[in-house]
C-alpha positions in Angstrom: 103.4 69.8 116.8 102.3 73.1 115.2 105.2 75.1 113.4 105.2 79.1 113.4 107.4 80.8 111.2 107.8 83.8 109.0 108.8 85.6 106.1 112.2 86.6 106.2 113.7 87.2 103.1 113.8 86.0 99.3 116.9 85.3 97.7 117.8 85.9 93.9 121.2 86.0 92.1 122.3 89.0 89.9 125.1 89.6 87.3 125.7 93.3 87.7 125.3 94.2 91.7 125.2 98.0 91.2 122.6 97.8 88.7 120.4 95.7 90.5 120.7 98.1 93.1 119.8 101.3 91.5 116.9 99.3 89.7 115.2 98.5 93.0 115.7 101.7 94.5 114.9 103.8 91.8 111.8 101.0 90.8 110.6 100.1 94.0 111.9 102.5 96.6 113.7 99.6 97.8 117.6 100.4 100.3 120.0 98.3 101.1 119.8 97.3 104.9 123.1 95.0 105.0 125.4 93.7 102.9 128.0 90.4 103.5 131.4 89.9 101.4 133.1 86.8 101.7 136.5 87.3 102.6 138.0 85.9 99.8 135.9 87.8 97.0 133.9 85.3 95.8 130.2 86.9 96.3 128.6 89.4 97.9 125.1 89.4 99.7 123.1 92.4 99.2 119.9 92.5 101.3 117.2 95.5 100.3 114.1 96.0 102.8 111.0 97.8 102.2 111.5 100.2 105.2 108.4 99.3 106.7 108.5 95.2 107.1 111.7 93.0 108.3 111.3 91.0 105.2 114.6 91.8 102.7 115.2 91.3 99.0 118.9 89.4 99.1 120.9 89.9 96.1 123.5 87.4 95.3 126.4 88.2 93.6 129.4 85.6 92.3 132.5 86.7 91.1 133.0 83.6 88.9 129.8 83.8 87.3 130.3 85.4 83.8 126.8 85.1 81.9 123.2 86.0 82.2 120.8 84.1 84.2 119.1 81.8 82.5 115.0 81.9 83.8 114.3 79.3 81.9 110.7 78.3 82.6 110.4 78.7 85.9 107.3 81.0 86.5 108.4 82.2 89.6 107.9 85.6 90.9 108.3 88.7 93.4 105.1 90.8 94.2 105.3 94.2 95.8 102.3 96.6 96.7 102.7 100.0 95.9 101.3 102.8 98.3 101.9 105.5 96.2 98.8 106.2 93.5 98.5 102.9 91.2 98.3 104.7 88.1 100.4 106.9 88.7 103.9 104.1 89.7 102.2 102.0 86.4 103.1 105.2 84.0 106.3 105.9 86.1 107.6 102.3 85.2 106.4 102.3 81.6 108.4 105.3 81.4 111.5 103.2 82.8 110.8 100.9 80.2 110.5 97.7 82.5 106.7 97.1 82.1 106.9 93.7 80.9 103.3 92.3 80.9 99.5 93.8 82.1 96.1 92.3 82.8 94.4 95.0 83.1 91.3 93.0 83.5 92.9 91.4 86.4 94.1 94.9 88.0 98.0 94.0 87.5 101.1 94.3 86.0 104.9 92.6 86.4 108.3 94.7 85.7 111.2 93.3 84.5 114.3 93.7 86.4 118.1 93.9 84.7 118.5 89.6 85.2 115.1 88.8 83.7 112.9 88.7 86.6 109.5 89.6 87.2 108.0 91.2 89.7 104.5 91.9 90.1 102.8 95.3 91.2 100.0 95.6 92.9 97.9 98.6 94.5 98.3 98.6 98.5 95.1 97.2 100.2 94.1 98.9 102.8 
């Protein structure tokens, strides 16, 4: 049997909703698509999308959780392509402040978001 799937979406949890939001936007262009609130309050599901592929960016929110995510070391990461000129987005985001780590030699660089992950940014291949 051969399974097909795809990419749908990628899940992480956030402490502060609102400014997860506004850092994706605002970093990454990225919108909210839909959104799912459990009836009684205790999370909300925030999904972003790109605008141009179905896959979404889902943001989980927990009312009972009270502390920062811990990453731990878990090396995990998010990698977006950027259409807009590469330089150009690199200088925008170091203005931001969320430039975390470059390699340069390797043509790449990650950005922090407000819980601690990294996503890396890449120059669109076309």
């Amino acid at each position: 049997m051969e399974i097909k799937s795809r990419f749908d979406h990628y899940n992480i949890n956030v402490l502060d909703l609102q400014k997860s939001i506004d850092f994706y936007g605002k970093a990454l262009g990225l919108k909210e698509v839909r959104r799912k609130e459990a009836s009684d309050g205790s999370f909300i599901l925030v999904y972003l999308g790109d605008n141009t592929t179905g896959f979404t960016l889902e943001l989980t929110w927990l009312r009972d959780w009270d502390r920062p995510y811990d990453m731990g070391d878990n090396e995990q990461h998010l990698c977006m392509r950027v259409e807009n000129d590469y330089a150009e987005t690199r200088a925008y985001h170091k203005e931001m402040g969320c430039v975390c780590y470059e390699n340069e030699s390797m043509g790449l660089y990650f950005i922090i978001d407000p819980d601690g992950y990294w996503i890396e940014i890449l120059p669109l291949v076309r």
